[in-house]
N, C-alpha and C positions, 0 to 999 in steps of 0.2 A: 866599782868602788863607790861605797855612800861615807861623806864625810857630815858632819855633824857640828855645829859649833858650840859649846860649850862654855864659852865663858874666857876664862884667861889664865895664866900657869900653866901645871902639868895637864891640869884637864881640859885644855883651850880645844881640842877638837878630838872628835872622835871619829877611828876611822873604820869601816865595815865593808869586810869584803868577802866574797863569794871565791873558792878555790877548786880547781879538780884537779888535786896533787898526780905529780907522776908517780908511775909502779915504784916502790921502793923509797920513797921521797920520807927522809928523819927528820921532824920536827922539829928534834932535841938542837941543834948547835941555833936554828933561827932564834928559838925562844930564850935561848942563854942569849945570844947577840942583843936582844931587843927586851933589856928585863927593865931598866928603869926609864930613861924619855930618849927614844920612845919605848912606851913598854907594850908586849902583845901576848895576845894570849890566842890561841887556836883551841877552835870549838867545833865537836863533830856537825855538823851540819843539819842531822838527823832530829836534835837537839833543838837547834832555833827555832822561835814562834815569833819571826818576823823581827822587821829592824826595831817596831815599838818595843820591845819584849830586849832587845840589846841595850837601847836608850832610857829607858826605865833604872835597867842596873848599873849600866854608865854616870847618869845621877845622883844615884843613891851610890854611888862611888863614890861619885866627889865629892858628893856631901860630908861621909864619912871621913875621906880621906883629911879633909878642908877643919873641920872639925876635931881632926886627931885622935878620932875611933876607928881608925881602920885597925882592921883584922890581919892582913898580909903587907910586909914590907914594899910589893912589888905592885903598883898603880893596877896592870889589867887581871892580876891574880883577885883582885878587889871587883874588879866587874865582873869575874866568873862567879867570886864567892855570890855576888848578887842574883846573874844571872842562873843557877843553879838552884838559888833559894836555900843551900848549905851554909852550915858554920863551920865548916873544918877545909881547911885549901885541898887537903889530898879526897875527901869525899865530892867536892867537888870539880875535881878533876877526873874523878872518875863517872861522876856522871854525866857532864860534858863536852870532857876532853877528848881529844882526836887517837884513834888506834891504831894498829897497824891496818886492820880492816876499813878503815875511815873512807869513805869513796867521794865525799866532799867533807872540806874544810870549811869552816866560817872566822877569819880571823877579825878580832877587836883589838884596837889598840889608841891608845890613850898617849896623843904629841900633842906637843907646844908647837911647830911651826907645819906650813906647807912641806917646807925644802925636807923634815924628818918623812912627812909621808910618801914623800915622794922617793926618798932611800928606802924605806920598808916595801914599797911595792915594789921596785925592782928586785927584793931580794924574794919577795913575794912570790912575783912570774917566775922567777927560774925553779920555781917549788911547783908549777902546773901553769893549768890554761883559767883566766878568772872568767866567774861565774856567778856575778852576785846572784840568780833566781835561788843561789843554795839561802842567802839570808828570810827569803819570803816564806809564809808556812800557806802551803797548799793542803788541797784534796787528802794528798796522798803522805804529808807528812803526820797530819792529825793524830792517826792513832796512836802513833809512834810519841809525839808530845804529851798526849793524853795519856797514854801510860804510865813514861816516865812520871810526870807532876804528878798523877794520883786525880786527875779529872775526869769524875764520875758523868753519865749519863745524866742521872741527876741535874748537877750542876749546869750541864751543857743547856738541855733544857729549860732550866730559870733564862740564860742569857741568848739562848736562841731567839726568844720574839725581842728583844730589845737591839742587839745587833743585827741581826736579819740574816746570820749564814752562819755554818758551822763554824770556820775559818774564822771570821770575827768572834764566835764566842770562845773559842778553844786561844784564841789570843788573849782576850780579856783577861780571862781566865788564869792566864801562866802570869800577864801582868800582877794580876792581886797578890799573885802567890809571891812574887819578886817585892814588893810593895811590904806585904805581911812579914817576909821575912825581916824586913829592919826594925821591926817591931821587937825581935826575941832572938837581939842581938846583945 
């Protein structure tokens, strides 16, 4: 579990956690329990380019939210829309959101106090074994991120000599794209 501080209100902390759900384990009744404070959203795993690449859209959350330009009623439906770099909640649900195939989860969720995060992870664990290394983007997630966002080779190599790894730049990279997207909002 990585928490995040945030500032004060709905968006005072941000919570990020790595998940290896059990066989059979439905999303659907946590995410109806946990829609407003605290609110979560579960994200395929496969998906994350690390906790920057979380925290990036977490702010441009808030910002939005704090501002009264948000997009979606529901505080983390607002960090997916981010983190996906979509304008539409159901698009980007579907490009982030967890499956029945989902073999790690990465939940986000967006409280006001300890004592809430500390209720969602309990309801958390009983949903699998936690696993933050699903938030880090390694070796082997790359391509998988690289695809989805549409990061060319190209691109990689502009930020390869400036970051020093592929991993750093294929992060960079998803960050702009989260970043750009509140631009053509």
């Amino acid at each position: 579990m990585r928490v995040a501080n945030l500032g004060k209100g709905q968006f005072a902390l941000l919570l990020m956690a790595g998940l290896r759900p059990k066989p059979g384990a439905d999303p659907r009744p946590l995410l109806a329990k946990y829609s407003q404070s605290p609110s979560l959203q579960l994200l395929d795993a496969r998906s994350v380019a690390g906790e920057v690449h979380l925290m990036a859209a977490a702010l441009l959350a808030k910002k939005s939210w704090e501002a009264g330009e948000n997009v979606s009623r529901i505080p983390a439906n607002e960090v997916l829309l981010y983190a996906s770099s979509k304008r539409q909640i159901r698009e980007a649900i579907e490009f982030m959101g967890v499956r029945e195939n989902s073999s790690g989860w990465v939940a986000v969720a967006v409280c006001e106090s300890e004592a809430q995060i500390a209720c969602l992870m309990q309801d958390l664990l009983a949903m699998g074994a936690q696993d933050d290394s699903l938030i880090d983007l390694d070796d082997s997630k790359c391509p998988e991120v690289e695809r989805k966002f549409g990061i060319s080779e190209e691109e990689i190599s502009y930020a390869l000599p400036l970051v020093g790894s592929r991993v750093r730049a294929v992060s960079s990279l998803v960050v702009e794209r989260v970043s750009i997207s509140d631009l053509y909002r």
